[in-house]
Phi, psi and omega in degrees: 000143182297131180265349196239167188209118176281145185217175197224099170229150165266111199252172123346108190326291172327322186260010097341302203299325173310295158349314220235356160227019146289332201266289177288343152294351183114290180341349186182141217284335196172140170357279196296354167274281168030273172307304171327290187312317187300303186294325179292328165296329174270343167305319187275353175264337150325313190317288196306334151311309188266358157278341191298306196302337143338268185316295185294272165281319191263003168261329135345286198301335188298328214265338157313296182302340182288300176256054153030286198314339192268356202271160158253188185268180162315306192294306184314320188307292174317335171274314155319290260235336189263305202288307163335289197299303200290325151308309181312292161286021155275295217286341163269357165288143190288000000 
């Protein structure tokens, strides 16, 4: 049985021309190595999503939902989150 499968896709001129010319730089033996690579990167950075949304957030959302008490408002946040950027951005002006 066949491990492989031919498919037939349309890209955008740009993303051809890319395609095609990773390919004449060496970088890659052919088109369809291209495309592997492209899709093992979008499997792994899902991947990496749903462990962080797993892993992360919803144990973050369990433990809100246990204790209210811990959560702030929008408005706090935003004032954290203001106060954060503007340190932030001192220490990058010279």
């Amino acid at each position: 049985m066949r491990t492989t499968r031919q498919l037939s896709i349309t890209l955008p001129n740009s993303m051809a021309d890319a395609l095609r010319e990773r390919v004449a730089s060496g970088e890659y033996a052919s088109e369809s190595e291209v495309v592997r690579d492209g899709l093992r990167a979008l499997f792994a950075r899902e991947a990496a999503i749903d462990l962080w949304l797993r892993d992360e957030v919803a144990v973050s959302y369990d433990a809100l939902r246990a204790d209210p008490s811990s959560a702030i408002s929008s408005a706090a946040m935003r004032a954290h989150l203001r106060e954060v950027h503007q340190a932030r951005s001192a220490v990058e002006r010279p």
